[in-house]
C-alpha positions in Angstrom: 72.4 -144.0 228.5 69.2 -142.1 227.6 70.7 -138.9 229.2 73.9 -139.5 226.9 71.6 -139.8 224.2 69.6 -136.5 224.9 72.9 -134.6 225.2 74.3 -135.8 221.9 70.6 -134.8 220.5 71.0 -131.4 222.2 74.7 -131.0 221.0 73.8 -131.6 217.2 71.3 -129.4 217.2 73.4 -126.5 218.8 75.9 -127.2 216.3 73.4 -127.1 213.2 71.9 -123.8 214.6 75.4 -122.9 214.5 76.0 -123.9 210.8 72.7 -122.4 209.4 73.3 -119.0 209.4 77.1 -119.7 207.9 75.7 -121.7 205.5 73.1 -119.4 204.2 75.3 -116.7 204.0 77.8 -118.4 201.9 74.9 -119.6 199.8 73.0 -115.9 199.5 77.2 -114.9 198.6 77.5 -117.2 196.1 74.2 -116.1 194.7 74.8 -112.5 194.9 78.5 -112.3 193.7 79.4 -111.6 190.4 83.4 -111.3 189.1 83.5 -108.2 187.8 83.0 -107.6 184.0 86.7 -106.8 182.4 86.8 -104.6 180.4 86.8 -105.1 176.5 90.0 -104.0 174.9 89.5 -105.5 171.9 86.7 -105.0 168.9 83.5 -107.4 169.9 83.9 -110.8 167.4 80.0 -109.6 166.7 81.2 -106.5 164.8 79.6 -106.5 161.7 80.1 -103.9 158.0 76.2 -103.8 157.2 74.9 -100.2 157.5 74.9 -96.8 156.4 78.3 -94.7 157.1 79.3 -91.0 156.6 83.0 -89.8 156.5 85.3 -87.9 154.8 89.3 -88.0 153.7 92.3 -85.8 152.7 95.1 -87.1 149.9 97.1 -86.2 147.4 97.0 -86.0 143.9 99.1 -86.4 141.1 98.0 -86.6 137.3 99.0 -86.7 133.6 96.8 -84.2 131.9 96.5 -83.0 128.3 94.1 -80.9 126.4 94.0 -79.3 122.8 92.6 -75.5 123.0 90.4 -74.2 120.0 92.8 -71.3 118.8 90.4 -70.2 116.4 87.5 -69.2 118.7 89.7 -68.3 121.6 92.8 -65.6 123.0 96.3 -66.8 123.1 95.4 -66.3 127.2 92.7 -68.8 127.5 95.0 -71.0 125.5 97.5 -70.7 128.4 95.1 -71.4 130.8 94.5 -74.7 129.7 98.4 -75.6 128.8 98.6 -74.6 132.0 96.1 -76.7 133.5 96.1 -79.5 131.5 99.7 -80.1 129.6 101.2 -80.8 132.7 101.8 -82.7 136.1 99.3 -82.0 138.6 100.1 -82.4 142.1 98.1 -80.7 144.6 96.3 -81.8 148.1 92.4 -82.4 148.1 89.6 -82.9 150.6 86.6 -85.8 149.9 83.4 -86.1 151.5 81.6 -89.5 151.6 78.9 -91.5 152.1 77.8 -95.1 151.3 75.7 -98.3 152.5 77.6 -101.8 153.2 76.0 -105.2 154.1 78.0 -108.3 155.3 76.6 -111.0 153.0 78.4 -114.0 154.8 81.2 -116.2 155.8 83.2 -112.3 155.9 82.0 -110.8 152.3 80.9 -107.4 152.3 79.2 -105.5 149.4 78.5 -102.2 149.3 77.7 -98.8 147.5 79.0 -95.4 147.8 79.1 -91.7 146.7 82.1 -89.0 146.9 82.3 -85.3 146.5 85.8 -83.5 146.3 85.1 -80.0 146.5 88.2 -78.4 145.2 86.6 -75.0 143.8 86.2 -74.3 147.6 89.6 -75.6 148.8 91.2 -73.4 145.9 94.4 -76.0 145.4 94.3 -76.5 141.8 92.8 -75.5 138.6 90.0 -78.6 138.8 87.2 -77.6 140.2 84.9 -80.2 141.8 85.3 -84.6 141.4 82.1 -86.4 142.1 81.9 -90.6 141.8 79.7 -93.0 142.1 80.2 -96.4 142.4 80.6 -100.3 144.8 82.9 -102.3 146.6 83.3 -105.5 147.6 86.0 -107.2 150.5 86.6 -109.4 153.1 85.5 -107.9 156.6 86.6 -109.5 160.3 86.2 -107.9 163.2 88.8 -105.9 163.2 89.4 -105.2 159.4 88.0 -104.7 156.4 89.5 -105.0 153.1 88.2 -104.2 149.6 88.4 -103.7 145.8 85.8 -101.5 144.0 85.1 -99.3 141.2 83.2 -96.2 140.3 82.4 -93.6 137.5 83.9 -90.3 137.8 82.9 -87.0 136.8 85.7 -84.0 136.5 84.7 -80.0 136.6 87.4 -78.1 135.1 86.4 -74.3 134.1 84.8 -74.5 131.1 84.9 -78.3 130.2 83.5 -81.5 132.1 85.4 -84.8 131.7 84.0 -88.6 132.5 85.7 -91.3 132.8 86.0 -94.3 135.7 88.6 -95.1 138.6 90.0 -98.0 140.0 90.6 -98.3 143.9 91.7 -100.9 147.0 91.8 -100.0 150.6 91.1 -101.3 153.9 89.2 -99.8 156.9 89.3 -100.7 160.2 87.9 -99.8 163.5 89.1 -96.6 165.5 87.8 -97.2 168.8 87.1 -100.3 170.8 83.7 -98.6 172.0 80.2 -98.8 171.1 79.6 -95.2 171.7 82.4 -93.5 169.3 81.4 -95.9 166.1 84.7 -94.5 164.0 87.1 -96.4 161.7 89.9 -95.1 159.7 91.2 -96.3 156.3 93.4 -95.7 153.6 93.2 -95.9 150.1 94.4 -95.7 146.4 92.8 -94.7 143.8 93.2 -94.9 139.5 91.3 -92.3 137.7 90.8 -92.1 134.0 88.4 -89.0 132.5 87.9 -87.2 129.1 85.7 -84.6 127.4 85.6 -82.0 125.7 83.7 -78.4 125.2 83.1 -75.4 123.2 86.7 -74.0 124.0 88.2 -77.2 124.5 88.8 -79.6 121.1 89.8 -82.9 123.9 91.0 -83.2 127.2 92.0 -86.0 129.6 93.4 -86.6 132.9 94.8 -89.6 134.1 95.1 -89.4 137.7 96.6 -91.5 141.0 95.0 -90.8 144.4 96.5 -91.6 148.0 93.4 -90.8 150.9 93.1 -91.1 154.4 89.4 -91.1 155.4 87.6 -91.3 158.9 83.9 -92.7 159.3 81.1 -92.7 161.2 79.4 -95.9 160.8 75.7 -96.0 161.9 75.6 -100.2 161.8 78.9 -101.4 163.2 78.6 -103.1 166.8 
């Protein structure tokens, strides 16, 4: 009986050698494994609007201009000009440069500031020289999109006059890439501008404009 006894003793022991090192290597396994990472193919939930952003667009532009010409101090060929200008349709394509500060306020609102320089005297596509703005924006911003309302005030070069006014826009932006390391989103927008002014050669002008851009980003908050 005893030597049954010692060789069921012996046995288990045998057998829990046996298990050990099975055991520990399914433990040091389950320790050590990790399922791989997938990976994202969708914009992080944690996106966020607040931060500084740099960008720029291309459009088209079509207006209702007018403009009365001093006759008296002025040739018949500057008065042309300006008909030409001015008392007519413009339609021509622009370029816009951009660059503005958005924070996400909470539960998805987003307010923000921005600046905009059209420089048209370099582009040569119509007789308006340069369109600067200055104004804010406010939206609703998820992870993948941001829409918004804003407004601005608008400052027109046009040879020898300079018109103010204010514009009117809505848009939406959202992100190009689903990847930390190219921080680009894309938008579109529409745009109301309203100017006037006047000058030494110019008695009044004005320039009610509409404004369809394409822009591209590069946000500096963001993921």
């Amino acid at each position: 009986m005893r030597t049954m006894v010692g060789r069921l003793g012996l046995l288990s022991a045998a057998l829990l050698l046996a298990l050990l090192p099975a055991t520990a290597l399914a433990e040091g396994l389950s320790r050590t494994y990790k399922a791989p990472s997938r990976i994202a193919t969708e914009v992080p939930a944690e996106y966020r609007w607040t931060g500084f952003y740099l960008g720029g667009g291309a459009g088209y532009l079509w207006s209702d201009g007018d403009a009365v010409v001093e006759k008296q101090a002025y040739s018949t060929e500057v008065e042309s000009m300006w008909a030409a200008a001015f008392n007519r349709d413009n339609r021509f394509f622009l370029g816009e440069l951009k660059a503005g500060y958005d924070v996400q306020i909470g539960g998805g609102l987003v307010a923000g500031v921005f600046g905009t320089w059209s420089p048209n005297a370099l582009l040569g596509t119509s007789a308006i020289d340069d369109i600067y703005s200055v104004g804010g924006r406010i939206g609703y911003g998820g992870p993948k999109l941001l829409v918004y309302v804003g407004g601005a005030w608008v400052r027109m070069d046009a040879a020898d006059v300079t018109l103010d006014g204010w514009a009117a826009m809505v848009g939406f932006e959202r992100p190009l890439f689903n990847t930390q390391a190219l921080n680009l989103t894309w938008g579109l927008e529409y745009k109301y501008q309203d100017v006037e002014g006047s000058s030494s050669v110019i008695s009044s002008a004005e320039d009610v404009s509409h404004t369809v851009m394409g822009r591209l980003n590069f946000r500096l908050g963001g993921f």
